[in-house]
C-alpha positions, 0 to 999 in steps of 0.5 A: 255260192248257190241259190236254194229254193225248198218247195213249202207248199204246192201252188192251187194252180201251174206256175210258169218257171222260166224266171227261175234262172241262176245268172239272172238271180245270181245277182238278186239279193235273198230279200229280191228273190223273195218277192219276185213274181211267178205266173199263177194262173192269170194272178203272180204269186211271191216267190216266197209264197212258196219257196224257203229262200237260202244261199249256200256257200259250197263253192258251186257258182251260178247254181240254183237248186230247186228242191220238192215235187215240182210237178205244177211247175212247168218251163223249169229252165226255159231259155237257159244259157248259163249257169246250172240249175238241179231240181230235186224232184218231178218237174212239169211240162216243158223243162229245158225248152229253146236252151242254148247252154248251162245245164239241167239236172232233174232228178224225178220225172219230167212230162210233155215236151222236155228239152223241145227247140233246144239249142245247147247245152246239156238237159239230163233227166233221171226219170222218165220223160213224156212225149215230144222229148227233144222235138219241135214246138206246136206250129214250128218247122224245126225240133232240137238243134244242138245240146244234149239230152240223156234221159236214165228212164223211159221215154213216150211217144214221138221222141226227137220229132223232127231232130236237126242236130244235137245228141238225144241218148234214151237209156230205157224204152220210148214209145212210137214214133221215135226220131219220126221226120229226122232232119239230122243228129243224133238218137241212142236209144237203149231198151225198146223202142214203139212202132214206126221209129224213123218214120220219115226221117231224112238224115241223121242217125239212129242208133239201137243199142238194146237186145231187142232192136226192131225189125227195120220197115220196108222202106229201108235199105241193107248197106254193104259199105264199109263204115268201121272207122265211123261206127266207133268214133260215134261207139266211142262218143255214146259209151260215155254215157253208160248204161246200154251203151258201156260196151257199144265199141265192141260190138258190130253194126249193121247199118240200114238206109232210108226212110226212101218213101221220102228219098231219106239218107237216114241211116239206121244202125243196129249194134249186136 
């Protein structure tokens, strides 16, 4: 049985969301979903104040469905460690940020900072997201350290900023500064990618599966080593997700070493 939440009007002001999560109002009943409190400026506005309460009974467990243009609303999924929750609409800044598990489906555009600190879990956006996907918080060391994050669209500025660990899987373009000061993990990107990507970066790998790929920087080395055996089992793992990447065991890789301006042992790898 699933929660559902129709947006009936748009807030003046941003909400805070993270109290939206699907265990936690799992076991309220409609009357308490009602009137629980959501941050509306330095004021708490009544869930149902804005929202069309209702359970369906369709046999999705720990489910909560957020169904309008949810653009005011910012840290959707916040912290989530279980359950689903499908947004039907554009959602603010923030979404799926510190996850550690579950899953989020948006289905429109999300802003700033989706998907930053995760931990777990899968984060997928069928729109385009804004800057600082998959990055670090404002004054913190570390970004995304586990989960995944696919995004259908396109991408902004500084993508996978200081990525630790986890997938981050780009079908269309990002702008500059993608996986700039990689620590490790992952990045698929799938169409164009901005100026300076990689910039700084230590480890980790990042893959460019569209026909257009950039120029690698001078401060990145040709490697002649023989990596076929590794090439397709991460070919293998991206082409599940379609797209750009649907043909990626099939092709060849060359591969580029860096960013040495800071000693890195990034790699770069270039499908053609």
């Amino acid at each position: 049985m699933s929660l559902r939440l129709r947006l009936r009007q748009a807030p003046t002001l941003r909400i805070d969301a993270r109290a939206l999560a699907p265990l936690a109002l799992a076991a309220l009943s409609v009357d308490d979903v009602q009137r629980l409190g959501l941050s509306h400026g330095r004021d708490a506005l009544a869930l149902a104040e804005l929202f069309d309460v209702e359970r369906v009974d369709d046999g999705a467990a720990d489910t909560l469905v957020l169904d309008g243009d949810l653009a005011r609303f910012d840290v959707i999924g916040a912290g989530l460690a279980g359950g689903t929750i499908e947004v039907r609409g554009p959602v603010g800044d923030s979404a799926g940020m510190g996850m550690t598990g579950g899953r989020l489906v948006i289905r429109g555009d999300a802003r700033d900072l989706v998907g930053c600190s995760m931990r777990g879990g899968w984060l997928e956006v069928h729109g385009r997201v804004g800057d600082f996907a998959a990055s670090a918080l404002p004054g913190h060391r570390d970004g995304m350290r586990g989960g995944t994050l696919l995004v259908h669209g396109a991408s902004g500025a500084r993508l996978a900023d200081s990525l630790r660990r986890g997938t981050v899987v780009v079908l269309g373009d990002c702008g500059d500064c993608a996986g700039a000061r990689m620590v490790a993990g992952t990045l698929a990107l799938g169409g164009r990618c901005g100026a300076h990507a990689g910039w700084g970066m230590r480890r980790g790998s990042l893959v460019f599966a569209g026909t257009a790929p950039p120029s690698p920087p001078p401060t990145f080395v040709p490697l002649c080593s023989d990596a076929e055996v590794f090439w397709q089992l991460l070919a293998r793992d991206l082409a599940r997700f379609g797209g750009p990447f649907a043909g990626l065991p099939q092709r060849r890789v060359q591969r580029w070493a860096g960013d040495v301006a800071v000693q890195g042992h990034g790699e770069w790898l270039l499908a053609s």
